[in-house]
mmCIF file of the C-alpha atoms, coordinates in Angstrom:
data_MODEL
# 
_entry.id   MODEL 
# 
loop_
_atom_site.group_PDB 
_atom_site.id 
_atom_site.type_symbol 
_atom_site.label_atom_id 
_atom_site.label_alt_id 
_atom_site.label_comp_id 
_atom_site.label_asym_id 
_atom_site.label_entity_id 
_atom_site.label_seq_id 
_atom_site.pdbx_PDB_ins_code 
_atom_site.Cartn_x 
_atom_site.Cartn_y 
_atom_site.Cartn_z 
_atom_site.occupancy 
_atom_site.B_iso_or_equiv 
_atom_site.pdbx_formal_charge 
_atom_site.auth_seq_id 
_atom_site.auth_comp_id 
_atom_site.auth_asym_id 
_atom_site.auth_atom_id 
_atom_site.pdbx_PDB_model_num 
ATOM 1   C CA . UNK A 1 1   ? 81.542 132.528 77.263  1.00 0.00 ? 1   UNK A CA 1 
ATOM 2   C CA . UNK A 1 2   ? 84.226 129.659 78.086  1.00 0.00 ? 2   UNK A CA 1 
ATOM 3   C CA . UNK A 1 3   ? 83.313 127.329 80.992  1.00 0.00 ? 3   UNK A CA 1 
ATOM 4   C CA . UNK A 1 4   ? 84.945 124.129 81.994  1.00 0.00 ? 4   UNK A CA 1 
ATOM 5   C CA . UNK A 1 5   ? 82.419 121.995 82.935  1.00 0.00 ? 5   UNK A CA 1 
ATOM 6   C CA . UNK A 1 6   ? 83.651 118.130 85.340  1.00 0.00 ? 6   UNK A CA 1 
ATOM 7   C CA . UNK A 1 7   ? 82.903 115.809 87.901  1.00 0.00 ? 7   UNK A CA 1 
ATOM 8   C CA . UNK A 1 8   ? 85.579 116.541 90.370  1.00 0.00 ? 8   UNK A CA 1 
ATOM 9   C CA . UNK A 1 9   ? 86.093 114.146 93.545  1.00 0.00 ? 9   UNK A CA 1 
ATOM 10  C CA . UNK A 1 10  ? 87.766 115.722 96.566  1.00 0.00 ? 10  UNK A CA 1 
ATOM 11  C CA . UNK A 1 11  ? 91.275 114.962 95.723  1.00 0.00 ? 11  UNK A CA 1 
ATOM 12  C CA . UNK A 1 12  ? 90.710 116.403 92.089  1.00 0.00 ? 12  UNK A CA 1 
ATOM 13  C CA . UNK A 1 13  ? 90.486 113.351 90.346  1.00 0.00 ? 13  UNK A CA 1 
ATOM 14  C CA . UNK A 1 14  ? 88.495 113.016 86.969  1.00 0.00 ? 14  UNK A CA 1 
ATOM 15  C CA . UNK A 1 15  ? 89.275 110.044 85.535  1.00 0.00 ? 15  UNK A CA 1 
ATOM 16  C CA . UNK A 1 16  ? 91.253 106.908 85.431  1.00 0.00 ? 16  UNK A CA 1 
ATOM 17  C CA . UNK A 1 17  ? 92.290 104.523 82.422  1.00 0.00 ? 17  UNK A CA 1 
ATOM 18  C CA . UNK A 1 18  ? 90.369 107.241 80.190  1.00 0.00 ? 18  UNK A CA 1 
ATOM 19  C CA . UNK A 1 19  ? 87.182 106.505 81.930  1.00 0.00 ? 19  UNK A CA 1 
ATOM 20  C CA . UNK A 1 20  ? 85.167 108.699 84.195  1.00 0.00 ? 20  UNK A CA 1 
ATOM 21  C CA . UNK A 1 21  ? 85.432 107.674 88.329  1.00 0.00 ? 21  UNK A CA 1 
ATOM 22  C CA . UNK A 1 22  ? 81.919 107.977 88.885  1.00 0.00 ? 22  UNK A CA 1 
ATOM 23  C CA . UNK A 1 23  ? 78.251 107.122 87.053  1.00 0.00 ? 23  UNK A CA 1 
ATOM 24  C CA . UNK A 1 24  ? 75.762 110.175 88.521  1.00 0.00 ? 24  UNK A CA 1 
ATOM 25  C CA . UNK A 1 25  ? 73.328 109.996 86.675  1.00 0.00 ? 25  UNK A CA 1 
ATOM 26  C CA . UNK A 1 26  ? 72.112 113.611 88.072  1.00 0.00 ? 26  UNK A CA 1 
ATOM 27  C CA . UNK A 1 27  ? 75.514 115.066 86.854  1.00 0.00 ? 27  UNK A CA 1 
ATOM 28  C CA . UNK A 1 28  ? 74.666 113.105 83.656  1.00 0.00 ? 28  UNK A CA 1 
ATOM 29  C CA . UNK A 1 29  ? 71.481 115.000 83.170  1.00 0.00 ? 29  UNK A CA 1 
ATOM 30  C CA . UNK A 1 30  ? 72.750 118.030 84.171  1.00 0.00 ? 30  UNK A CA 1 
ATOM 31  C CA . UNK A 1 31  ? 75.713 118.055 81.623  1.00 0.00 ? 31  UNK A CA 1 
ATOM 32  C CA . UNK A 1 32  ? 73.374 117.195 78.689  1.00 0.00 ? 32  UNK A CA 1 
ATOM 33  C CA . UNK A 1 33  ? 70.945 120.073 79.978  1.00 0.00 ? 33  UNK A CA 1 
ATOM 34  C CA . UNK A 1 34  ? 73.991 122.823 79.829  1.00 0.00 ? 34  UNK A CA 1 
ATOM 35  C CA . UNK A 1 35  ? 75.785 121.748 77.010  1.00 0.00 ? 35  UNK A CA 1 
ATOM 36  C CA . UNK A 1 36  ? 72.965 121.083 74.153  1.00 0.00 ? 36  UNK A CA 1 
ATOM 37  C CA . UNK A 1 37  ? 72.884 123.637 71.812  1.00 0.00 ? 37  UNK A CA 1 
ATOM 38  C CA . UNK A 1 38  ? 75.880 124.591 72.002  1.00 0.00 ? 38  UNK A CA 1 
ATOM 39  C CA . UNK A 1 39  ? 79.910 124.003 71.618  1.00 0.00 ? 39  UNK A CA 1 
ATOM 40  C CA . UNK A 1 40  ? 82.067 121.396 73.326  1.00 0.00 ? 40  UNK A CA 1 
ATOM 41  C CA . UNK A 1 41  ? 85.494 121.360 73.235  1.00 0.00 ? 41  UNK A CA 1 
ATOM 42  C CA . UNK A 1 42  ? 87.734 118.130 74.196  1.00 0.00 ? 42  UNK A CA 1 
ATOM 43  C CA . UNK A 1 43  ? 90.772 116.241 73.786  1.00 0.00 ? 43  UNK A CA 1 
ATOM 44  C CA . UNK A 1 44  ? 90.876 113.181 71.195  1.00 0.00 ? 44  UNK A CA 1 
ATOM 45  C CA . UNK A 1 45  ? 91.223 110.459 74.310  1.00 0.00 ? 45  UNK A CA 1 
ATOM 46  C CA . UNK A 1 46  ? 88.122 112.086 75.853  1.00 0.00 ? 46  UNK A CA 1 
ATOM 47  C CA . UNK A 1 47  ? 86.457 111.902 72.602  1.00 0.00 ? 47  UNK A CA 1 
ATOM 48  C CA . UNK A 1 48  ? 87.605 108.493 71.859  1.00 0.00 ? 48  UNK A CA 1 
ATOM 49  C CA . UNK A 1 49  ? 85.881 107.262 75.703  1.00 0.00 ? 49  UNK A CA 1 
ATOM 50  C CA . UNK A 1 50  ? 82.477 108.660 74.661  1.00 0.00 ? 50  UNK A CA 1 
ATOM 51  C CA . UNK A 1 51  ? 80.300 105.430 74.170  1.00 0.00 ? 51  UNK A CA 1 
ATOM 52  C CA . UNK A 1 52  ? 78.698 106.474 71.131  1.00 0.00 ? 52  UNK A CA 1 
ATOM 53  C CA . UNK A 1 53  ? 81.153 109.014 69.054  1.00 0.00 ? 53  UNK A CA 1 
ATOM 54  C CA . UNK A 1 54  ? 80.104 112.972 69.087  1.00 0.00 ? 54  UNK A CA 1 
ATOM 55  C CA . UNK A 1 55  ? 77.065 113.904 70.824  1.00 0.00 ? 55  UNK A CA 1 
ATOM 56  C CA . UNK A 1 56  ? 73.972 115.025 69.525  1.00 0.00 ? 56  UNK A CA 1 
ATOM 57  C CA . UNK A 1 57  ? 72.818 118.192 68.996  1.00 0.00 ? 57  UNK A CA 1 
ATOM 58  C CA . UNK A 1 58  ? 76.388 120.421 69.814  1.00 0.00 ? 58  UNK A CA 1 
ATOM 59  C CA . UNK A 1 59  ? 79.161 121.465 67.800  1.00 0.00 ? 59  UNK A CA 1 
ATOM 60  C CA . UNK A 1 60  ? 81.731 118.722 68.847  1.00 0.00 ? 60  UNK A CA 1 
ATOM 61  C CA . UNK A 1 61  ? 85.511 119.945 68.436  1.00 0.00 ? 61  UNK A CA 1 
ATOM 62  C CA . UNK A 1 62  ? 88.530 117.741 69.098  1.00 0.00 ? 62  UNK A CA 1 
ATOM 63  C CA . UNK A 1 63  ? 91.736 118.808 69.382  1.00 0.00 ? 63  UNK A CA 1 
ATOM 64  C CA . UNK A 1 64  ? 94.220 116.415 68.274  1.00 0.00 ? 64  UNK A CA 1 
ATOM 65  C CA . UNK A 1 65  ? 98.007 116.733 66.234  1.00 0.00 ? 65  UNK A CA 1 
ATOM 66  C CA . UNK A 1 66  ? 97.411 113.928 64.625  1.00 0.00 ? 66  UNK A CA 1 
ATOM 67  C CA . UNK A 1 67  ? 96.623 115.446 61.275  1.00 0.00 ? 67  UNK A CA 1 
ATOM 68  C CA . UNK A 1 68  ? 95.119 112.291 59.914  1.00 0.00 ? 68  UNK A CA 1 
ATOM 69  C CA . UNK A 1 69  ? 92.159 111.645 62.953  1.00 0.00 ? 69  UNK A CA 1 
ATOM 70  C CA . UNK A 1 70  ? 88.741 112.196 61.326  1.00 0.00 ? 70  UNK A CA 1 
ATOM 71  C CA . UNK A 1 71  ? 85.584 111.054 63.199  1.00 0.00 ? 71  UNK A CA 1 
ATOM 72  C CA . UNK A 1 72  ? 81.851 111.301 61.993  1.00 0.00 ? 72  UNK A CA 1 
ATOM 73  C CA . UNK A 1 73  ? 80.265 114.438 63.090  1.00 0.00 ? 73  UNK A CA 1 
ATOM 74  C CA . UNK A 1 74  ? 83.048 116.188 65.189  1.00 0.00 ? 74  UNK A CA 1 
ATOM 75  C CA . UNK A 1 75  ? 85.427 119.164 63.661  1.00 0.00 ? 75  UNK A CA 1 
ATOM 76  C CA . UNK A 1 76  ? 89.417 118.884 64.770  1.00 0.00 ? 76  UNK A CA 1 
ATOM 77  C CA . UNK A 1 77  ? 91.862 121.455 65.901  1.00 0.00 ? 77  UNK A CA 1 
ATOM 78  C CA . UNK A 1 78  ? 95.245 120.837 66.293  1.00 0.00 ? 78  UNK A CA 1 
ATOM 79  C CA . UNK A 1 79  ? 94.991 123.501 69.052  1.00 0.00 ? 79  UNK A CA 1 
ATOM 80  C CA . UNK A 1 80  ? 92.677 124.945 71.611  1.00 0.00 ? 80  UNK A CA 1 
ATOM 81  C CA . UNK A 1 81  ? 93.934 128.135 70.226  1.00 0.00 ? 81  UNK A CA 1 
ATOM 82  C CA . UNK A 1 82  ? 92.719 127.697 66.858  1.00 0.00 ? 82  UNK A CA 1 
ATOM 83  C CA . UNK A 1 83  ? 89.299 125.738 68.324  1.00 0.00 ? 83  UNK A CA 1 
ATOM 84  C CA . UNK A 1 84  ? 88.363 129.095 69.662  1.00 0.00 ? 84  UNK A CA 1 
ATOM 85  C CA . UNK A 1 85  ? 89.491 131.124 67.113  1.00 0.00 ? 85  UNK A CA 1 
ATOM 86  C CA . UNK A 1 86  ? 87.156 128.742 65.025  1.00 0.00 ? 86  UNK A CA 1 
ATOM 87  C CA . UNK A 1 87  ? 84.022 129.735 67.364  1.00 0.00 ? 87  UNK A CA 1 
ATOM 88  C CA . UNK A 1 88  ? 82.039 133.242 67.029  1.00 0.00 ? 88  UNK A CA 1 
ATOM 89  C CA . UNK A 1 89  ? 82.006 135.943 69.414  1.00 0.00 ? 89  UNK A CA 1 
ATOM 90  C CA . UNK A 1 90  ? 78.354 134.997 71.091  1.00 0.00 ? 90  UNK A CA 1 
ATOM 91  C CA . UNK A 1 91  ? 79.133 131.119 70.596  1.00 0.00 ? 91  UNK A CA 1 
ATOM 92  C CA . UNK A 1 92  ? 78.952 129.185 74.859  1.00 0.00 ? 92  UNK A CA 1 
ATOM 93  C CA . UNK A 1 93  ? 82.057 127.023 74.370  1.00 0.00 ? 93  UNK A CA 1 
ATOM 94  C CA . UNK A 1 94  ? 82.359 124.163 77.321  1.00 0.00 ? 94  UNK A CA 1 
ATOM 95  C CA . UNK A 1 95  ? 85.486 122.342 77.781  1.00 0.00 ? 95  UNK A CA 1 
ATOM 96  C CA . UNK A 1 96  ? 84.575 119.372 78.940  1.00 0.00 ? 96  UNK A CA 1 
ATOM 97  C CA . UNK A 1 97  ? 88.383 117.148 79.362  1.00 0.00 ? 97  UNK A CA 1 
ATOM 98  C CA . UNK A 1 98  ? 90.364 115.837 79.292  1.00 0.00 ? 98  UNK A CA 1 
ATOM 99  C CA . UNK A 1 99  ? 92.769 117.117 82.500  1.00 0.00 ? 99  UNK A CA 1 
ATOM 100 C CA . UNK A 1 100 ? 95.728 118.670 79.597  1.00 0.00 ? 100 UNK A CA 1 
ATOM 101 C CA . UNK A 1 101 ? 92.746 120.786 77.989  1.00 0.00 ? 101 UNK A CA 1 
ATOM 102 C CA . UNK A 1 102 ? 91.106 121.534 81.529  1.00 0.00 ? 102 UNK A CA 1 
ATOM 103 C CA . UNK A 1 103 ? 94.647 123.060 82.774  1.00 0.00 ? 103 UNK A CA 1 
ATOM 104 C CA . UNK A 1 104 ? 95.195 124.755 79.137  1.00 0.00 ? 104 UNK A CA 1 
ATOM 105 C CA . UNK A 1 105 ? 91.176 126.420 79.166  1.00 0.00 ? 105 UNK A CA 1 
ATOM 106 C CA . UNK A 1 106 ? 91.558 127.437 82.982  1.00 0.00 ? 106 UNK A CA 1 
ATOM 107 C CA . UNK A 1 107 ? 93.340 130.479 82.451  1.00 0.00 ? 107 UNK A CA 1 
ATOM 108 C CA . UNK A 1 108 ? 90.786 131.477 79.569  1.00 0.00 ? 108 UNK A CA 1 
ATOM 109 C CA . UNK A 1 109 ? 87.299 130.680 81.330  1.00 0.00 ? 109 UNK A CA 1 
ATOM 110 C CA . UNK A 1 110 ? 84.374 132.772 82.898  1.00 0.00 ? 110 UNK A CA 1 
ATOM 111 C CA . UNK A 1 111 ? 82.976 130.152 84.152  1.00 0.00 ? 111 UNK A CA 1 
ATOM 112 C CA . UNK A 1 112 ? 83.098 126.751 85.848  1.00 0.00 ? 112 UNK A CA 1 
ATOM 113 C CA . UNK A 1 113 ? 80.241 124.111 86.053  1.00 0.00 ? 113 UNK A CA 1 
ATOM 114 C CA . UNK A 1 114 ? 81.492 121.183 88.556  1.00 0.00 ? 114 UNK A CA 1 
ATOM 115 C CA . UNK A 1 115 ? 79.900 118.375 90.335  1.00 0.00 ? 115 UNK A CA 1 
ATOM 116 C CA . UNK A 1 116 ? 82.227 118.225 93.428  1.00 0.00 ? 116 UNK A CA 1 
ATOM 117 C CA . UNK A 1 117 ? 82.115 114.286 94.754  1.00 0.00 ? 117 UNK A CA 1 
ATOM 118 C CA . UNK A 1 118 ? 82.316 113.872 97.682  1.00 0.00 ? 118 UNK A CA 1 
ATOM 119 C CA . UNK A 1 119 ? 84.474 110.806 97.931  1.00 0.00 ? 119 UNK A CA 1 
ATOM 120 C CA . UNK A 1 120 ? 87.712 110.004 96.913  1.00 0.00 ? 120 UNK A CA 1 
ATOM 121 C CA . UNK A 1 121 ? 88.727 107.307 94.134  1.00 0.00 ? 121 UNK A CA 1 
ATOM 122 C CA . UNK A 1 122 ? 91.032 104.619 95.656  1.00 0.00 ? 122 UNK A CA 1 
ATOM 123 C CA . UNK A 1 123 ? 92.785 105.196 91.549  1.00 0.00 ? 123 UNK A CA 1 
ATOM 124 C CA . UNK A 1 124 ? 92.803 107.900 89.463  1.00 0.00 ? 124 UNK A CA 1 
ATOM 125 C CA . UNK A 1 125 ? 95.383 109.255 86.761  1.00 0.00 ? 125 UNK A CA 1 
ATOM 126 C CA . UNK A 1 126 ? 93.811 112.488 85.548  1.00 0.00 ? 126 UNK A CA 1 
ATOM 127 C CA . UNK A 1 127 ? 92.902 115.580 87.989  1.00 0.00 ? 127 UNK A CA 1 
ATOM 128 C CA . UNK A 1 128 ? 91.396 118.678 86.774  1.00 0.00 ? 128 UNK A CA 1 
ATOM 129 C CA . UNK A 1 129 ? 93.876 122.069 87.673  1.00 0.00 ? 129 UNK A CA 1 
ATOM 130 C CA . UNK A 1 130 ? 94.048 123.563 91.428  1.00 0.00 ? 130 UNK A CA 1 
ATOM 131 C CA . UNK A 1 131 ? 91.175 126.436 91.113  1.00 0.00 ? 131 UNK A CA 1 
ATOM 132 C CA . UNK A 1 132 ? 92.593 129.894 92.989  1.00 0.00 ? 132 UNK A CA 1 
ATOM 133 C CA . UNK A 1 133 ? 89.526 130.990 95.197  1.00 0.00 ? 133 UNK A CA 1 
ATOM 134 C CA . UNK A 1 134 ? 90.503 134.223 94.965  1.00 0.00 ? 134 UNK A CA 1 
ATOM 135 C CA . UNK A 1 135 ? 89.903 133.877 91.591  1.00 0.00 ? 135 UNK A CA 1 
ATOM 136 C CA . UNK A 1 136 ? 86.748 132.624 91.380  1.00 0.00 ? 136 UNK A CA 1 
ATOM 137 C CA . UNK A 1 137 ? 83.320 133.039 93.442  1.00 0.00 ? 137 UNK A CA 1 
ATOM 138 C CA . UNK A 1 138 ? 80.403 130.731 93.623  1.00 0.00 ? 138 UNK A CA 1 
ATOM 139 C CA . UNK A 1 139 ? 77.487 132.066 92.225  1.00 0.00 ? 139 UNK A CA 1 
ATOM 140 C CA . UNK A 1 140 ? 75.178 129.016 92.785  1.00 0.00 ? 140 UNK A CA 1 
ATOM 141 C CA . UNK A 1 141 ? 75.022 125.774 94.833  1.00 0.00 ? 141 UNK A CA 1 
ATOM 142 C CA . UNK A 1 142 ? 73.202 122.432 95.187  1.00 0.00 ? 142 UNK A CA 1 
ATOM 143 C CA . UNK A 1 143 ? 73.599 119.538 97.202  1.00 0.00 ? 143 UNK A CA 1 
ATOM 144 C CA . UNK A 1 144 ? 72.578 116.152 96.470  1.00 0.00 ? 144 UNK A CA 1 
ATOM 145 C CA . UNK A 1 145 ? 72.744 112.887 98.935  1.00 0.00 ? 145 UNK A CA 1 
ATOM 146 C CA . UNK A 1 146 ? 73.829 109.606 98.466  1.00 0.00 ? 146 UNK A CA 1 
ATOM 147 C CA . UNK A 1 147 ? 70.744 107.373 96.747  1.00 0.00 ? 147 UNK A CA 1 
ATOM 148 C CA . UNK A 1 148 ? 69.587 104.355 95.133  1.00 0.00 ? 148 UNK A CA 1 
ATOM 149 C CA . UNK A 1 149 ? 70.847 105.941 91.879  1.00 0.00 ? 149 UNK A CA 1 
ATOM 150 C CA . UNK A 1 150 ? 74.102 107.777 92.859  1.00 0.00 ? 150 UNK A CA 1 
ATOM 151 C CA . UNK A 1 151 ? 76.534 105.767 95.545  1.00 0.00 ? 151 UNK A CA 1 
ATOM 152 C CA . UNK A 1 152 ? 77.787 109.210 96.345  1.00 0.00 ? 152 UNK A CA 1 
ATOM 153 C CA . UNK A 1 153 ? 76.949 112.467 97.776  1.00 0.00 ? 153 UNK A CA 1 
ATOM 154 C CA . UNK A 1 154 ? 77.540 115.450 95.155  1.00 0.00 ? 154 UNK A CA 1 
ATOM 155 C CA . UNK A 1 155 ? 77.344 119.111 94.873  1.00 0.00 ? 155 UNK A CA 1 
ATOM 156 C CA . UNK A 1 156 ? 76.934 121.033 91.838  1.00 0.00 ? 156 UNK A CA 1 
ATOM 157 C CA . UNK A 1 157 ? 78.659 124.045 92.014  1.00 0.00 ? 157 UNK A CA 1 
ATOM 158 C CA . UNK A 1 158 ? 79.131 127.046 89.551  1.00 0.00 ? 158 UNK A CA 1 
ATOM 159 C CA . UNK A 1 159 ? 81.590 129.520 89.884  1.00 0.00 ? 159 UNK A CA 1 
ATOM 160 C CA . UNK A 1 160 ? 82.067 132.957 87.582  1.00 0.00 ? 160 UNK A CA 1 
ATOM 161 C CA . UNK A 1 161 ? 85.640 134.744 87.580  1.00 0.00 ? 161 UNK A CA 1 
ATOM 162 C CA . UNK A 1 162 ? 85.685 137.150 90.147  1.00 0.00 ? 162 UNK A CA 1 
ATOM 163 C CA . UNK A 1 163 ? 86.144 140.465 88.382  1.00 0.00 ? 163 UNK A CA 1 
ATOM 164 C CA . UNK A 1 164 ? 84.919 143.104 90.888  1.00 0.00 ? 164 UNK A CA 1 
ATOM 165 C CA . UNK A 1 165 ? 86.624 145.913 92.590  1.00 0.00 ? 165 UNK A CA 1 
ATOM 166 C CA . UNK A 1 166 ? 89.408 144.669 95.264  1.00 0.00 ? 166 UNK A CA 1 
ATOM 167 C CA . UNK A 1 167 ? 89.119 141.630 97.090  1.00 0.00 ? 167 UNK A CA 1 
ATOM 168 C CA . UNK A 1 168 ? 86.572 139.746 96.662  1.00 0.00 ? 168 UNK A CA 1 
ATOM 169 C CA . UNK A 1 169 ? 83.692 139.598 98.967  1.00 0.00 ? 169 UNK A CA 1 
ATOM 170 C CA . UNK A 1 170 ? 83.754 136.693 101.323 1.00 0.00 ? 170 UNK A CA 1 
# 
C-alpha cells in the first residue's frame, strides 16, 4: 500500500522556506499514529527540516542524488523507483514530501491521508499535485474547529483510488 500522507491548505500549499505552513498539533498526532511502524518515504530537504533527524520507530528512506548524503538512522535512494523496489510486497509505504516526491508518488498511490486547512497561507513555495476526483473517492471524514491549540479549522480526509466499475458513485 502507497499513500501520500500532507497538510494541505485550500490553495494547495504545503510548505514555505522548507518549513511546514501550519503547527496542528491534531494533524501532528495523527501523522505519528499512521505512520509508526511502518515506511516513510521523503525527499532530502524534507528530511533535512525534521527537528530531530529520522523518526523513531519507521523505516526512514531519503531519496537524494547526492551519492555522498548519509544521515544516522535513515536508508537513501537515489530514486523513488528504487525506494520501492527496496520495500516488500506487504510493506505500508507513506510519502510524506516534499511537493517533487508528492507529484512523482501520485500516480503510484492507493491511498491519500490529508489534513485539508482551511485557510490559505499569505506565502507558500511548495503545493502538493492537483488530485483528479474522478480518481479518487473519500472513504472517511473528520472535521475539526478552530481552538486554543490549532488557529485553524481542519479536516482530515482519506481518500482510496477509485477502482470500481464505471463512474464512480457520487
Amino acid at each position: 500500500m502507497l499513500t501520500l500522507i500532507a497538510a494541505v491548505a485550500r490553495n494547495g500549499a504545503i510548505g514555505f522556506k522548507n518549513k511546514l505552513l501550519y503547527w496542528l498539533p491534531g494533524d501532528l498526532k495523527r501523522f505519528k499514529a499512521l505512520t509508526t511502524g511502518h515506511t516513510i518515504v521523503m525527499g532530502r530537504r524534507t528530511f533535512e527540516s525534521l527537528p530531530k533527524g529520522a523518526l523513531p520507530n519507521r523505516r526512514n528512506i531519503v531519496l537524494t542524488r547526492n551519492n555522498s548524503f548519509t544521515a544516522a538512522g535513515v536508508e537513501t535512494f537515489p530514486s523513488l523507483e528504487t525506494a520501492l523496489a527496496s520495500c516488500r510486497p506487504d510493506e505500508e509505504v507513506f510519502i510524506i514530501g516534499g511537493a517533487s516526491v508528492y507529484a512523482e508518488a501520485l500516480p503510484l498511490a492507493n491511498r491519500l491521508c490529508l489534513t485539508l486547512v482551511e485557510d490559505t497561507p499569505p506565502e507558500a513555495d511548495a503545493f502538493f499535485p492537483v488530485i483528479d476526483t474522478s480518481e479518487w473517492q473519500v472513504v472517511a471524514e473528520e472535521a475539526h474547529e478552530a481552538d486554543e491549540r490549532h488557529a485553524q479549522a481542519y479536516r482530515f480526509v482519506d481518500y482510496e483510488r477509485w477502482t470500481g466499475p464505471g463512474p464512480q458513485a457520487p
